[in-house]
N, C-alpha and C positions, 0 to 999 in steps of 0.2 A: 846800389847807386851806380856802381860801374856798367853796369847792363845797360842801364836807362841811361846814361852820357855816351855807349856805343850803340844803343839803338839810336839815339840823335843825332852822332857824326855818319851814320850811316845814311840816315835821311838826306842831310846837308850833301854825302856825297851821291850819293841818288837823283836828284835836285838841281848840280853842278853838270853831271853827265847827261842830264836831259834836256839841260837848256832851259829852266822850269824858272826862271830867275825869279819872277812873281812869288812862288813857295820858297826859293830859296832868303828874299831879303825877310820873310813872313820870319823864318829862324831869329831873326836881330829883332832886340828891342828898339823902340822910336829913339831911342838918345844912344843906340851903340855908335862904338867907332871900331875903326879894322884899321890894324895898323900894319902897313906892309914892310916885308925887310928893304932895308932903301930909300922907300917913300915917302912919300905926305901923309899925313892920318886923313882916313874918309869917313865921314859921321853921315849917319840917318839912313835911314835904309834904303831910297829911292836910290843916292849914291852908292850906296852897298849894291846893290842889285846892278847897278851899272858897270863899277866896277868890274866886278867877275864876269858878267855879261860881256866886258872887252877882253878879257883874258877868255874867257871861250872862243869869243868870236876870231881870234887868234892863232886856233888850231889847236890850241891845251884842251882839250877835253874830257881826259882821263885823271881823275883826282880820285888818291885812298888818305884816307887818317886812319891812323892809328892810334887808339890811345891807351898809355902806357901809365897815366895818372889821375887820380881823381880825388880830389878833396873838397870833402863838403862842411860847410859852416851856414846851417840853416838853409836858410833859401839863398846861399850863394853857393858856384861850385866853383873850384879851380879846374880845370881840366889840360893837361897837356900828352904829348906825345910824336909823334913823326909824322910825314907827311911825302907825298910824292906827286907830280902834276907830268902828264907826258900828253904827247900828241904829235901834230906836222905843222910844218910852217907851211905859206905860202907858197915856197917851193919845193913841198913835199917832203923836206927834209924830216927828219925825228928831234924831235925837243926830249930833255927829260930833266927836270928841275923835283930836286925834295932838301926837307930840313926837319927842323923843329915846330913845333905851334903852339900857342897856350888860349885856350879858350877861358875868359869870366862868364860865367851866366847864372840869370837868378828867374828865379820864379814867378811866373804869372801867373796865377791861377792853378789850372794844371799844368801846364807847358813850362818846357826854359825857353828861355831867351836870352843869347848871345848879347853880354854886353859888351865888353871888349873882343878882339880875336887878331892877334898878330901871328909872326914867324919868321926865320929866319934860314 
């Protein structure tokens, strides 16, 4: 099971660094939410896809997960582990933002799908 939750945060960050947003919100199920550290909680995917779309668009482009946990109960997973986001601002500058993450995601068919996904 751990294979297949880092074959799919590998996807996710594949996705994130290509600017793929359209694949990337495809990851969220229709009722997920992402709840950011700080922020508002953002539900559905067209939002999801936007969201991150404005943090790429930003100059963070560089995003890894890592994941350090994984617990499955059926067709749900828990999944957590670290994370790091870097890139340039505007003025060139270097960002580098990381923390914690916990992914919910359950099963579709064959696929997961991201129901919750925050961090900190």
């Amino acid at each position: 099971m751990s294979r297949e939750i880092e074959n799919f945060t590998a996807n996710w960050d594949q996705a994130f660094a290509a600017g793929d947003f359209a694949k990337l919100k495809g990851l969220y199920a229709d009722a997920a939410r992402v709840i950011p550290s700080g922020g508002k909680p953002v539900a559905d995917r067209d939002a999801i896809g936007a969201f991150f779309a404005g943090i790429h668009g930003n100059g963070l482009t560089k995003h890894r997960i890592d994941v350090q946990s994984v617990t499955a109960r059926g067709d749900t997973v828990i999944a957590s582990g670290g994370w790091s986001l870097s890139g340039a601002n505007a003025a060139g500058e270097a960002q580098q933002f990381g923390g914690n993450w916990v992914n919910v995601l359950g099963r579709e068919g064959d696929n997961w799908k991201i129901l919750l996904h925050t961090w900190n």
